[in-house]
LUMLODO-163719 format. One record per residue: residue in three letters; x, y, z of N, C-alpha, C in turn. Coordinates in steps of 0.2 Angstrom, whole numbers, padded with zeros to 4 digits, always signed. Atoms other than C-alpha are relative to their C-alpha. Layout:
ALAXYZXYZXYZ
...
END
This chain:
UNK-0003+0003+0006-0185-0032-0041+0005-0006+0002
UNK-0004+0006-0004-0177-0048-0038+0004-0003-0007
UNK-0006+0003+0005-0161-0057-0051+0005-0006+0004
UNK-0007+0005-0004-0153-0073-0048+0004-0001-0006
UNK-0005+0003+0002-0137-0076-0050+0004-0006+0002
UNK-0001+0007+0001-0128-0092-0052+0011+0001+0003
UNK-0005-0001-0003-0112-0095-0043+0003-0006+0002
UNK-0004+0006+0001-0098-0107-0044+0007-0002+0004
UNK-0006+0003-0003-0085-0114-0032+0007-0001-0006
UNK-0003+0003+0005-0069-0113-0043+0007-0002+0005
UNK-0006+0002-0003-0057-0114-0030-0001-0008+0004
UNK+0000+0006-0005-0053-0133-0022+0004-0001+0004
UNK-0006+0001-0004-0038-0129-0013-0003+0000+0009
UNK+0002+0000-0008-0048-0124+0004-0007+0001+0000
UNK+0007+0001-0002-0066-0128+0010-0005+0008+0002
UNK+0003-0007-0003-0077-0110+0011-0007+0001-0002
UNK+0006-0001+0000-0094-0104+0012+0001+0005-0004
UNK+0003-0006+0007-0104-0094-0003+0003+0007+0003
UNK+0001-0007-0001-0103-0075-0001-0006+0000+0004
UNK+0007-0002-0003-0116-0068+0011-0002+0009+0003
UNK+0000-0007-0003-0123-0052+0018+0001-0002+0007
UNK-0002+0002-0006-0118-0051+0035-0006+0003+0004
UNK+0007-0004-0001-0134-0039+0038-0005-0003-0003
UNK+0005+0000+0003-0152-0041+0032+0000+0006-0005
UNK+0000-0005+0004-0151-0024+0025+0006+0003-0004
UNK-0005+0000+0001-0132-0026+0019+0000+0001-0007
UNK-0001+0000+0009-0129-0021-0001+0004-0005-0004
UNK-0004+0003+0001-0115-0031-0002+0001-0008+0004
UNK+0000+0005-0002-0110-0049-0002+0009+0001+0003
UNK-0008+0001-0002-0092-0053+0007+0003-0002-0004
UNK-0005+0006+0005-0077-0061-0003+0004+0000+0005
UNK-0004+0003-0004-0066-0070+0006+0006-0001-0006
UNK-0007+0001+0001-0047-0072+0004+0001-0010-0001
UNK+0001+0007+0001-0048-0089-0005+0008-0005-0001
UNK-0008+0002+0002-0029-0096-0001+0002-0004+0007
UNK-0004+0005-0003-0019-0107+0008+0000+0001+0007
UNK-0004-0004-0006-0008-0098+0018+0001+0008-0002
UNK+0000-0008-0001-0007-0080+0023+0005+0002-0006
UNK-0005-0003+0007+0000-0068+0011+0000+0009+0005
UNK-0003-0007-0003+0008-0051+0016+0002+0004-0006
UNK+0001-0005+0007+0006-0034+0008+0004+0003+0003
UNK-0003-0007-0004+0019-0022+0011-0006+0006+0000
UNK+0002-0006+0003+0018-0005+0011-0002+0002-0008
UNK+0001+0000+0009+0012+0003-0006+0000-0004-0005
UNK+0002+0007+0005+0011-0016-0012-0006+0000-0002
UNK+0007+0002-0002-0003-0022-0020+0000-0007-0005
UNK+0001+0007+0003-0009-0040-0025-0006-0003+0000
UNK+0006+0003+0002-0021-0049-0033-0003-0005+0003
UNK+0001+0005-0005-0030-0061-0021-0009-0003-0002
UNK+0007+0002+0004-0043-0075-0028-0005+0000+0008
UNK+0006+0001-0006-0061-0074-0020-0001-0008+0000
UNK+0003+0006+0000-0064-0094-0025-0004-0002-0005
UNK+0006+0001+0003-0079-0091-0034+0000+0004-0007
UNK+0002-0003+0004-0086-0086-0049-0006+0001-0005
UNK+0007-0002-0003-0103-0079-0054-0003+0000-0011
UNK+0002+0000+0006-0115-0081-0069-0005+0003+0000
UNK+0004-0005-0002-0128-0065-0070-0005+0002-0008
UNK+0003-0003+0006-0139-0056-0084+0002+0004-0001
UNK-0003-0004+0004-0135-0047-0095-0001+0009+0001
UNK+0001-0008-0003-0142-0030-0087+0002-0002+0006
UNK-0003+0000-0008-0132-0034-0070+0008+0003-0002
UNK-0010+0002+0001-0114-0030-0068+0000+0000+0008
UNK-0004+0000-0010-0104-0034-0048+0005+0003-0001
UNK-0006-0003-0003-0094-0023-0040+0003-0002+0005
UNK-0003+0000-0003-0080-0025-0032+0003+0005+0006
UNK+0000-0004-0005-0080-0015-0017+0004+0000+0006
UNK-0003+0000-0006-0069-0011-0003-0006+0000+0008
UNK+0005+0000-0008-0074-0016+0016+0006+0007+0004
UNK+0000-0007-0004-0074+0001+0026+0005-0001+0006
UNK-0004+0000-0008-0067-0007+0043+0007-0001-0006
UNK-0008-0002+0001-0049-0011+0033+0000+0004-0002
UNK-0001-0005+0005-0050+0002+0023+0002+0006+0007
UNK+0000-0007-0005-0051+0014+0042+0006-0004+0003
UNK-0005+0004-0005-0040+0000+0053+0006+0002-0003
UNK-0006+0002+0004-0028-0005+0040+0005+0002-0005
UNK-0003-0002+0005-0027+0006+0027+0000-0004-0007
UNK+0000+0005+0008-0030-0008+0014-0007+0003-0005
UNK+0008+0000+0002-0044-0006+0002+0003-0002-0008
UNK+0000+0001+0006-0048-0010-0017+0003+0005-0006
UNK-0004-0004+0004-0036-0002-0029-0003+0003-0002
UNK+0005-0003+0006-0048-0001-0045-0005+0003+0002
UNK+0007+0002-0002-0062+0002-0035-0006+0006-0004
UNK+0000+0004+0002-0075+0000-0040+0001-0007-0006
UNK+0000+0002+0006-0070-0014-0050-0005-0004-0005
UNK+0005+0003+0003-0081-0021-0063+0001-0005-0001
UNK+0002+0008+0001-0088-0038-0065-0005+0001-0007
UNK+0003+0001+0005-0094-0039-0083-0007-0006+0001
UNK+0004+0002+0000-0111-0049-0087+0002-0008-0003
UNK+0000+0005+0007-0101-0058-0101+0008-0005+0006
UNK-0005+0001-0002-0086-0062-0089-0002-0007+0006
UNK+0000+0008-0002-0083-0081-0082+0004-0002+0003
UNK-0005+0002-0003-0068-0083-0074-0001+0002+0007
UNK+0000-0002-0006-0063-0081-0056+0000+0006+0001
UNK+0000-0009+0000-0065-0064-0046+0005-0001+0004
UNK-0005+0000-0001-0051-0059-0042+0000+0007+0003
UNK-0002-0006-0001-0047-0045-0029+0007+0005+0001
UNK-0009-0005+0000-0033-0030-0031-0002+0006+0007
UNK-0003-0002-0005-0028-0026-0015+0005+0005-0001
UNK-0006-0003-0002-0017-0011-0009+0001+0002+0007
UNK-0002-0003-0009-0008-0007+0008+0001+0008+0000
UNK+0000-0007+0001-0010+0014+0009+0003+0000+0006
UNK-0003-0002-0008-0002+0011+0029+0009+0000-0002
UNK-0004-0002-0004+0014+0013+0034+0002-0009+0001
UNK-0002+0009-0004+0015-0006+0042-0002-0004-0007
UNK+0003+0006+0005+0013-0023+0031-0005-0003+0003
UNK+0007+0002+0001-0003-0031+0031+0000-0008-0002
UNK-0001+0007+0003-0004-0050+0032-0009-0002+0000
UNK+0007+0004+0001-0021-0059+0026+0000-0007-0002
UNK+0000+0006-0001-0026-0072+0031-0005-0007-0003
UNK+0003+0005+0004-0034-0089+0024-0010+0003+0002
UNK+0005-0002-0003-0053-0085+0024-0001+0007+0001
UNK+0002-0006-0002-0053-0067+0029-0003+0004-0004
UNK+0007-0005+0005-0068-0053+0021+0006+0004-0002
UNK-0007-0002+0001-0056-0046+0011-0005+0007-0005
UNK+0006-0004+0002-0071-0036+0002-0005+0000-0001
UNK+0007+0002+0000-0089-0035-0004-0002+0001-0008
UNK+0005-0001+0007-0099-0038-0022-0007+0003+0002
UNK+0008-0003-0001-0114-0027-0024+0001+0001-0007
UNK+0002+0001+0009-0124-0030-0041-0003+0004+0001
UNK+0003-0007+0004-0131-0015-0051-0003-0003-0005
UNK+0004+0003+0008-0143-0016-0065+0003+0007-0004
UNK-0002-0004+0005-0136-0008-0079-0006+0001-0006
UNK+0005-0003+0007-0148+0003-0093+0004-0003-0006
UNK-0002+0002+0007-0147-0002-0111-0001+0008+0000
UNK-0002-0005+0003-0140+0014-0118+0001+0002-0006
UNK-0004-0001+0008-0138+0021-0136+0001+0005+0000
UNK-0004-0005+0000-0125+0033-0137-0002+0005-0007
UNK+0002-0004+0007-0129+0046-0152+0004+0005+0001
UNK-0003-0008+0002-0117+0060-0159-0005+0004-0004
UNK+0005-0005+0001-0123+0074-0161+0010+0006-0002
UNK-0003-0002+0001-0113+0089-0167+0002+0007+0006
UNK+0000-0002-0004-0117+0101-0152-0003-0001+0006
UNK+0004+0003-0007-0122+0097-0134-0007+0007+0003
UNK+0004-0005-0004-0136+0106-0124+0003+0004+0004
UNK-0006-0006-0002-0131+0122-0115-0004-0002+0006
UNK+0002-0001-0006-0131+0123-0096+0003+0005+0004
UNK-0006-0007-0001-0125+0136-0083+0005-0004+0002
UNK-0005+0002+0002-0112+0125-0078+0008+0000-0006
UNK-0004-0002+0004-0105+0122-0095+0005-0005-0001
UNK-0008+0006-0002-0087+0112-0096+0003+0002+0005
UNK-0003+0001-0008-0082+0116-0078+0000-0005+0002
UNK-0003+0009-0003-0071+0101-0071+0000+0003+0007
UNK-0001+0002-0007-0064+0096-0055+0000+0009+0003
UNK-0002-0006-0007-0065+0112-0040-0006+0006-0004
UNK+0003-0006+0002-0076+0121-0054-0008+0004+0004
UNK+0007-0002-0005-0092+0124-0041+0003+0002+0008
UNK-0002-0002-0007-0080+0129-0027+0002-0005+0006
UNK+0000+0002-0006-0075+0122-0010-0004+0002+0005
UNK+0004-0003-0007-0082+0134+0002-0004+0005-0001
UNK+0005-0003+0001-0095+0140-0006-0006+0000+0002
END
């Protein structure tokens, strides 16, 4: 299954390449830190940091905004919402929310992979109330209700 998407340079402050996968088998495209000059995150900070671009898809697609694994292990950075949703209907810039979970501040640089977009095909759903749900053994059992070390 194959979908194309449409994709827009909106930033002209600095010169940068499309998103790409850095693998042939990678899920995710890169976003780059589309800015000037370095920006620094404290601790427990978080800020919103433009990718550049912005993307035009179908209407069964959404992009996620995905945290990159190496900050997240190194630096303790990753994607606050995650992941965050990129609407079908949505046309403005993407925009990364960043948080520093270290101890140390965290400077990012012009350019640097700051995260990953990976698109998903969304089902048409029709939701229907009903007055009783179907019975399972579970049941309404939430968080921990299956145990830890079981």
């Amino acid at each position: 299954m194959s979908f194309n998407v449409q994709i827009k340079k909106v930033s002209t402050e600095i010169e940068f390449d499309l998103p790409k996968k850095m693998t042939t088998l990678a899920s995710g495209y890169d976003l780059i830190a589309a800015i000037e000059s370095p920006l620094t995150i404290q601790p427990g900070e978080r800020i919103l940091v433009p990718s550049g671009i912005a993307i035009s898809m179908s209407n069964n697609l959404e992009a996620q905004v995905r945290p990159r694994s190496g900050l997240a292990f190194k630096y303790g950075i990753t994607v606050l919402n995650s992941p965050g949703t990129i609407d079908a209907d949505y046309r403005g810039e993407i925009k990364v929310l960043l948080i520093n979970h270290s101890k140390e501040e965290f400077i990012i640089q012009p350019m640097d992979r700051i995260a990953q977009l990976v698109f998903q095909v969304i089902p048409d759903v029709q939701l229907i109330q009903v007055n009783e749900l179907t019975v399972t053994e579970r049941g309404a059992g939430g968080f921990g209700h299956t145990g830890i070390n079981e």
